[in-house]
C-alpha positions in Angstrom: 28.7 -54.2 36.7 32.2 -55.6 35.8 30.3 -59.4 35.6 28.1 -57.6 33.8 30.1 -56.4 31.1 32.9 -59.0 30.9 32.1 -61.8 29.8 30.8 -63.2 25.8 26.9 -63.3 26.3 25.3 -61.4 23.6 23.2 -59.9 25.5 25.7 -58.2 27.6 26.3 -54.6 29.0 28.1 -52.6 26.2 27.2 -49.1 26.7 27.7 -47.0 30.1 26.7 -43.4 30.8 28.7 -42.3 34.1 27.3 -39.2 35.2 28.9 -37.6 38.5 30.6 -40.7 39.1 34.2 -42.0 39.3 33.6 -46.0 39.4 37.4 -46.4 39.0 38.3 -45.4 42.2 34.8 -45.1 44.0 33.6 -48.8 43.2 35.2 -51.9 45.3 37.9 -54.1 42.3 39.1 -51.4 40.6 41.4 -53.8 38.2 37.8 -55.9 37.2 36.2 -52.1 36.4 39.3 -51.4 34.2 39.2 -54.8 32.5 35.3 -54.0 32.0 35.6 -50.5 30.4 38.3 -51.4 28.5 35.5 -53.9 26.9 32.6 -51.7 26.4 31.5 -50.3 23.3 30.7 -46.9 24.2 32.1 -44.9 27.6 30.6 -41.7 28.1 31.4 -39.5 30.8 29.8 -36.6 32.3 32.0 -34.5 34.4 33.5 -31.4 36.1 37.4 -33.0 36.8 39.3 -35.7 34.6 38.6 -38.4 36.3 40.3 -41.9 35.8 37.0 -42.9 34.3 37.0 -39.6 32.3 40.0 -41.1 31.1 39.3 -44.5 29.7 36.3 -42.4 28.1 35.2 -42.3 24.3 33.4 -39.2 25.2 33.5 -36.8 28.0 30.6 -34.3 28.2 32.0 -31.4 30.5 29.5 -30.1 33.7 29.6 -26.8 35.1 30.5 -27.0 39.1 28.3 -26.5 41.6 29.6 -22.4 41.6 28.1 -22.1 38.2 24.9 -23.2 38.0 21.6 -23.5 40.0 21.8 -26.9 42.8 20.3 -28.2 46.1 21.5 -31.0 48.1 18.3 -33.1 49.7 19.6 -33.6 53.5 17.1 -33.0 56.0 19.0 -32.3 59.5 15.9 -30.0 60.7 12.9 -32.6 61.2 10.1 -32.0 61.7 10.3 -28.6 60.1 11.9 -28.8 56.6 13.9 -26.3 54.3 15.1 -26.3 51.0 18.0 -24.2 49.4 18.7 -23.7 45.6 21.9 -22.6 45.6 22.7 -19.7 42.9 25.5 -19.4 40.4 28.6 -17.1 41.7 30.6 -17.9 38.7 30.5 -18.0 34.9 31.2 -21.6 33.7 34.7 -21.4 31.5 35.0 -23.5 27.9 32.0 -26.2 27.0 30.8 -26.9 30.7 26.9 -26.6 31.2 24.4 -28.2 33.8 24.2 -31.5 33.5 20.4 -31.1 33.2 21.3 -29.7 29.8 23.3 -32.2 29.2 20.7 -34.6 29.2 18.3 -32.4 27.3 20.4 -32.3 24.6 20.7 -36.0 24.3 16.9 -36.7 25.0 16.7 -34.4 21.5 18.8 -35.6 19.7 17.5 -39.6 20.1 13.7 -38.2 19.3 12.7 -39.3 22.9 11.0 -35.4 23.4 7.5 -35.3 22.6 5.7 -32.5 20.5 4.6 -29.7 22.7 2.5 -26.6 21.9 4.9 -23.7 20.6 3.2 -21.3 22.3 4.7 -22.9 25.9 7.6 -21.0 25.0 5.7 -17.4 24.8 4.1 -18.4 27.8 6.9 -18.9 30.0 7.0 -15.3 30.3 4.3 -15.3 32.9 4.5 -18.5 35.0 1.0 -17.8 35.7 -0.3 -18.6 32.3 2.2 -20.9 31.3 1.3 -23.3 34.1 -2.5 -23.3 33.4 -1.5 -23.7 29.7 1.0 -26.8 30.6 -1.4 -28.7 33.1 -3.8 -28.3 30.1 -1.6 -30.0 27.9 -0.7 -32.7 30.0 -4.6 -33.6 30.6 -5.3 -34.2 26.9 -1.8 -35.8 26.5 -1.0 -38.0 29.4 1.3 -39.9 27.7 3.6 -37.1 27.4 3.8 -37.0 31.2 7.1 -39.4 31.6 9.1 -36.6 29.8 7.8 -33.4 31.5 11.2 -32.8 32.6 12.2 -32.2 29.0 9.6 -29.9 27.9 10.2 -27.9 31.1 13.7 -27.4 30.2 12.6 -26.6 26.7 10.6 -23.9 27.9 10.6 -22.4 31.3 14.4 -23.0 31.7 15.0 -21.4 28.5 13.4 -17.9 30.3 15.0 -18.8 33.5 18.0 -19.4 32.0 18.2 -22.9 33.7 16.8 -26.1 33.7 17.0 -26.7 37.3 15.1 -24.2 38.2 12.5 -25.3 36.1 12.2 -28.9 37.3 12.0 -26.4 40.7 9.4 -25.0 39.7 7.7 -27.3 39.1 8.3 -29.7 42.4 8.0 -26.6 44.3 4.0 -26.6 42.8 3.5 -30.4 43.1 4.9 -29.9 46.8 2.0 -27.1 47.4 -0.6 -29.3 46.1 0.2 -32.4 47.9 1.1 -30.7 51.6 -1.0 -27.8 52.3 -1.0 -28.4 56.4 2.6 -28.8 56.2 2.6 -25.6 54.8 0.1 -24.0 57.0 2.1 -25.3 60.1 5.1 -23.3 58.5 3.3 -20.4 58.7 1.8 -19.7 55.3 -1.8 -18.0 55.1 -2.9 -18.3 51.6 -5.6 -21.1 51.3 -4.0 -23.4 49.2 -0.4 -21.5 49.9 0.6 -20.4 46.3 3.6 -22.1 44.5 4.6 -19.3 43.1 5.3 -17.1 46.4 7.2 -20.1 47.8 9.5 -20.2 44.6 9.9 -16.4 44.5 10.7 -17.2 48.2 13.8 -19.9 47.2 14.8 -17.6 44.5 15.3 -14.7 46.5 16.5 -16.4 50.2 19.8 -18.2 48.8 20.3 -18.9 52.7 17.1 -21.7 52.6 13.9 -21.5 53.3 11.1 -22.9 55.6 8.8 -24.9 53.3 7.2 -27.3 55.7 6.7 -28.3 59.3 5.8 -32.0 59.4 2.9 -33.2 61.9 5.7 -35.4 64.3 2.9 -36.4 66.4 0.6 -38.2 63.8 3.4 -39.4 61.3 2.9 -42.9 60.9 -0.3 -41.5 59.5 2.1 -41.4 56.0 2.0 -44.8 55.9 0.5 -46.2 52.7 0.5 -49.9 53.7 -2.4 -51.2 53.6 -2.3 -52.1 57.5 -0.8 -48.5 57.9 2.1 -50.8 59.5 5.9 -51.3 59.0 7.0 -54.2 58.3 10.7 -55.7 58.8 9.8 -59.5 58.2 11.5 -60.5 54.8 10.9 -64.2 54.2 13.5 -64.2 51.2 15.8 -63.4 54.4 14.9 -65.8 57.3 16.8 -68.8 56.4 20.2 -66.6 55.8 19.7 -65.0 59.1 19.4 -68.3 61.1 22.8 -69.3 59.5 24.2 -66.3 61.5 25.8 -68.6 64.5 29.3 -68.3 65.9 30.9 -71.2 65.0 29.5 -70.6 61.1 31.1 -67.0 61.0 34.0 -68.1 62.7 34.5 -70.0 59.7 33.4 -67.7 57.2 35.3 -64.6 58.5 38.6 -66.2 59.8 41.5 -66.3 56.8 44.5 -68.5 57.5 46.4 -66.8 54.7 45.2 -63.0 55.6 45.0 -63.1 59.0 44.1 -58.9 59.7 40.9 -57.2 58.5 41.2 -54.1 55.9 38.7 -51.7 57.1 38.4 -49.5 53.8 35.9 -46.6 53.1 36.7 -44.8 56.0 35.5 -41.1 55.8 37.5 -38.2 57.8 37.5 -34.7 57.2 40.2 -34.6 54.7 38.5 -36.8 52.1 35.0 -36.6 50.6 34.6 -39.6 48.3 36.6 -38.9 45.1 36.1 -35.0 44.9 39.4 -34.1 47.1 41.6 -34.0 43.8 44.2 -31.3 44.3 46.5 -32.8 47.3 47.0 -29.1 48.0 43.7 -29.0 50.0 45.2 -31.5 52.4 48.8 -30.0 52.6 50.0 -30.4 55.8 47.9 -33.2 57.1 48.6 -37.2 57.1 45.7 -37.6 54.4 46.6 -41.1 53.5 48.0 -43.4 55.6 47.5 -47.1 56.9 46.3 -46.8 60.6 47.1 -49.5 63.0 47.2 -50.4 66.2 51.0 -49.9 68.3 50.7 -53.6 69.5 50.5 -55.2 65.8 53.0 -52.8 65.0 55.5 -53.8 67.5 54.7 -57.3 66.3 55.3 -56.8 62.6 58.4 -54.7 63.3 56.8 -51.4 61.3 57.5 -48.0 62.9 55.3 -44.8 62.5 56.1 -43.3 59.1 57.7 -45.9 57.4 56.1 -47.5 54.4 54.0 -51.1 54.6 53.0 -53.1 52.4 49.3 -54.4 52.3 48.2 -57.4 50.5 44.8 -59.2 49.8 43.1 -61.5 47.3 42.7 -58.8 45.0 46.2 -57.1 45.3 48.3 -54.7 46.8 49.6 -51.3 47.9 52.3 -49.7 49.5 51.7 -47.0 51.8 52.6 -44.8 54.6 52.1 -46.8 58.1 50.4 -44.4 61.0 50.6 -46.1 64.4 47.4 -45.1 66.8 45.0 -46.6 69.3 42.2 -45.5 66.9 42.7 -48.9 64.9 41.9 -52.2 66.8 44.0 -54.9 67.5 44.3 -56.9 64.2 42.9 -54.2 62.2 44.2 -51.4 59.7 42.5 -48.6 58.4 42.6 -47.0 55.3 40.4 -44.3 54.1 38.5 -44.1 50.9 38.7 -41.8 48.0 42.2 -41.5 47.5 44.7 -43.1 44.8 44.0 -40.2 42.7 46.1 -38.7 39.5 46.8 -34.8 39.9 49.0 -33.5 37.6 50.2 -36.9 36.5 51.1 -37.8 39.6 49.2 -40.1 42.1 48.2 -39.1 45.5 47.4 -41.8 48.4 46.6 -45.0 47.4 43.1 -46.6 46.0 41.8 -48.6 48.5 39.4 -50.5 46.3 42.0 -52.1 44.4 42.6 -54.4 47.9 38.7 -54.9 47.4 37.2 -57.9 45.5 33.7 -57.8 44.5 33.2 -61.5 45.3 33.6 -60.7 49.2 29.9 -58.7 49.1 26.7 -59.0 50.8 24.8 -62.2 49.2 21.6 -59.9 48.5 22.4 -56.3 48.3 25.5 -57.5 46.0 27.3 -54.4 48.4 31.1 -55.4 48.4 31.8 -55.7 52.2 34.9 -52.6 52.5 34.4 -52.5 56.0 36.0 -56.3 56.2 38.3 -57.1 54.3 41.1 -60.2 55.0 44.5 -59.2 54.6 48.4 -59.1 55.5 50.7 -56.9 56.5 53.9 -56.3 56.6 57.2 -54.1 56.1 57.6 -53.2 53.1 
């Protein structure tokens, strides 16, 4: 995105929407990001903290958290039976903040991009019965309006449900119904098709989860929609790049006279969750932030446990707090990700991504490579 957006083509980037997102410490090259924003047009940021992106922001549109509003999280840890949980609200959002679904409603509006709808959708909404025989109606003789259903949901059913989540839910929650009846049968549930609305009156009321499905683990290639009903792992865009993969090439390509460690950045422990472990108070106590390495290269380098060392790589440097422990290799350190952040003015840990360039990144995917970084260390 930086190359993107920094540089004089006239066609480049100028607007960015950053929604949940906190590119300016979560994003490898944090200085080229700031160089980049600094040169947009428009920043706009949607968000529940003040965020260093927040920050450089010409607008920041404020979310509720996920205590006020209706939310899921789509992990599946269960297979082959599946649940789903929609989280309720347990507070009252305080000031401006709303769901970010109405957020976007509100934007959708106002740039004309939600289509005419039948007023009576509204009334409807009343008794979901109706109103869904009404809306699939509607959507038959207007197909085009399909794309933004989304929109006219939230217009209508989340306006009587009091959110827009739940009526995208509902709606997923019938689609689902439609498309997976033996899953659903396998779960347990009689009615011949099982009826949307009793598994959404189900969600509602279980805010523990619920068994929606029980997937058929013995037949489940059967899902395949190749036309082979086969996997395939052969990428021909990829076979010349992988037969460059020989010792002697790497050797090359990985060795750095002038950073002669690896920076393993983006570690996650149970102290940090991305960017979202603001307040240092949740960490009080613990060594959140430190530079692990290993007690041989310490000895070597002269750095004792607790005293500060200084990390350098192409892209710049940091000072930080050096933690001596078998846990790091032998010419490796070890920092973790999500840290560097401003609380209360004051910064907390340090931002591993500024050691990251974005040039050091997988030649396809374009993924910055944190887990290998060249660098040096020393006292500091």
């Amino acid at each position: 995105m930086p190359e993107e957006i920094d540089n004089d083509h006239p066609q480049r980037l100028r607007a960015v929407v950053v929604a949940n997102s906190n590119p300016l410490r979560s994003y490898a090259d944090t200085r080229a990001y700031e160089r980049a924003f600094a040169k947009l047009d428009l920043l706009v940021t949607i968000e529940l903290a003040m965020t260093e992106t927040a920050v450089l922001s010409h607008y920041i549109l404020p979310a509720s958290t996920g205590y006020e509003k209706w939310d899921s999280t789509f992990f599946q840890r269960h297979y082959p039976d599946y649940y789903f949980h929609m989280r309720p609200p347990v507070a009252q959002a305080e000031g401006e903040a709303v769901e970010e679904a109405e957020i976007y409603m509100g934007l959708a509006e106002r740039m004309g991009l939600i289509p005419d709808y039948p007023p009576q959708l509204r009334d409807l909404a009343r008794d979901r019965a109706s109103y869904g025989s009404a809306l699939s109606e509607y959507l038959r003789t207007n197909p085009k309006a399909a794309p933004w259903i989304s929109f006219i949901l939230g217009k209508t059913l989340g306006e009587e449900l009091g959110s827009k989540n739940l009526a995208v839910l509902w709606l997923l929650v019938n689609q689902f119904v439609k498309n997976h009846p033996h899953d659903l049968a396998r779960a347990g549930y009689k009615a011949e098709p099982a009826s949307g609305e009793e598994i959404f009156a189900k969600i509602l009321g279980e805010p523990g989860g619920v068994r929606i499905g029980v997937a058929d683990a013995e037949n489940n290639l059967a899902q395949l929609e190749t036309p082979d009903r086969r996997i395939h792992i052969y990428f021909p865009e990829m076979e010349s790049w992988m037969k460059e993969v020989q010792p002697e090439a790497e050797k090359g390509r990985l060795v750095h006279e002038e950073y002669p460690m690896i920076l393993m950045s983006g570690n996650h422990m149970e102290m940090v969750a991305n960017t979202n472990m603001r307040d240092p108070a949740w960490n009080e106590g613990r060594r959140a932030c430190t530079m692990r390495i290993h007690p041989a290269d310490a000895a070597e380098l002269g750095i004792k446990d607790g005293e500060t060392a200084l990390i350098e790589t192409e892209a710049g440097s940091v000072k930080v707090e050096a933690e001596i422990t078998e846990s790091a290799h032998r010419g490796q350190v070890v920092i973790p990700h999500g840290f560097g952040l401003v609380h209360m003015e004051k910064v907390y840990g340090v931002n591993a991504n500024q050691l990251t360039s974005a040039r050091n990144r997988d030649r396809k995917a374009a993924t910055p490579l944190h887990r290998y970084i060249p660098c040096r260390v020393c006292r500091a």
